[in-house]
Kinemage of the C-alpha trace (Angstrom):
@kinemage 1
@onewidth
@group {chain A} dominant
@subgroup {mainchain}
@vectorlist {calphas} color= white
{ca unk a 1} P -9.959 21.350 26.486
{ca unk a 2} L -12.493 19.873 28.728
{ca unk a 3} L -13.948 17.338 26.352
{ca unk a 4} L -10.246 15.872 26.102
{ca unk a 5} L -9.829 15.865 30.088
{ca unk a 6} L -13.209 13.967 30.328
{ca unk a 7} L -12.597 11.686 26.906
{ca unk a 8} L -9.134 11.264 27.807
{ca unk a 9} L -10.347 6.879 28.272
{ca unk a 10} L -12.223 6.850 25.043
{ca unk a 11} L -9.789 8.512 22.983
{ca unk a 12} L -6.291 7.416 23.959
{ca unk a 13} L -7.725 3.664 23.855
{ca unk a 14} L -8.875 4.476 20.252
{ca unk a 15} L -5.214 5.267 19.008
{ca unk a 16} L -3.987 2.632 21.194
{ca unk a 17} L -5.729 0.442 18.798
{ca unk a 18} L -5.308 2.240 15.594
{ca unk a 19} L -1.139 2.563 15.976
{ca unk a 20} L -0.969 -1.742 15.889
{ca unk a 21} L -3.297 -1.779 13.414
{ca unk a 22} L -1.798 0.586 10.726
{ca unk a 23} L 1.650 -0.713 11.448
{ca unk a 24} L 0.175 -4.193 11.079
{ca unk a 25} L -1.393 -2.659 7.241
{ca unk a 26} L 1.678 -1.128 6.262
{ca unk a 27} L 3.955 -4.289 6.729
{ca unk a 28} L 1.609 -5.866 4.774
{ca unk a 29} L 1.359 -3.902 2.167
{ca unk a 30} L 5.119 -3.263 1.676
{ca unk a 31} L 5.440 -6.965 1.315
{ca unk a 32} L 3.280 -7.456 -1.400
{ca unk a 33} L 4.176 -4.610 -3.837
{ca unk a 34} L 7.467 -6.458 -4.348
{ca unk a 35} L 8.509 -7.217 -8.016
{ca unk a 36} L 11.147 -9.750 -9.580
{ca unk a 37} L 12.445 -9.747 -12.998
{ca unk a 38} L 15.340 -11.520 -14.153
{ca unk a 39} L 16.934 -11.527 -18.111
{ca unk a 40} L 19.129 -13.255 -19.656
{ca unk a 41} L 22.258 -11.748 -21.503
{ca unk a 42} L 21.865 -9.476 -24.589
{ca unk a 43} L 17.949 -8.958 -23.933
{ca unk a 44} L 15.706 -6.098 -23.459
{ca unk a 45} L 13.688 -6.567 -20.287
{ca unk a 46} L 10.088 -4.009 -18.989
{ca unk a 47} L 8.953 -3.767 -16.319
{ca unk a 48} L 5.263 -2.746 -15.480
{ca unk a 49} L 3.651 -2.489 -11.999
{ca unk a 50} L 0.164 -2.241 -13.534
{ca unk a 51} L -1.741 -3.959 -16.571
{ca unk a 52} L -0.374 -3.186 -19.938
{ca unk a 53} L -2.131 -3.839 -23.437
{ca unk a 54} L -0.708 -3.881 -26.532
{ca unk a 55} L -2.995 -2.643 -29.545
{ca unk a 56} L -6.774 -2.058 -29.319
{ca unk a 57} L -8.761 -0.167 -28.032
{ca unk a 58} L -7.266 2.340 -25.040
{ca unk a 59} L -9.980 2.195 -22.185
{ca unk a 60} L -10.664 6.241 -22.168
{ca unk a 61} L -12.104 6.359 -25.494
C-alpha cells in the first residue's frame, strides 16, 4: 500500500497514456478486419479470412 501512495504520479500517468493508446489500436484494428463479398444470382460464393490453397503440399507435413 505504500509503494502505491508514493507511485501514485508514476503510475496513474502510465495508464493515462496506455487507455488512448489501446483505444486508438483497437479502432484500428476493427477497421481493417472488414471483408466484402458480393455474388451474382445462382452462384456459390466462400469466404476465407486467411490464405487458402488448393492441392499440394499442406504446410505441416
Amino acid at each position: 500500500m505504500e509503494w502505491i501512495i508514493e507511485n501514485k504520479d508514476w503510475l496513474f500517468s502510465g495508464i493515462a497514456i496506455v487507455i488512448p493508446i489501446a483505444i486508438i489500436g483497437w479502432v484500428i484494428s476493427t477497421r481493417r478486419n472488414k471483408q466484402v463479398q458480393k455474388g451474382g444470382k445462382n452462384s456459390t460464393n466462400i469466404q476465407v479470412g486467411g490464405n487458402f490453397k488448393i492441392g499440394g503440399k499442406k504446410d505441416n507435413d
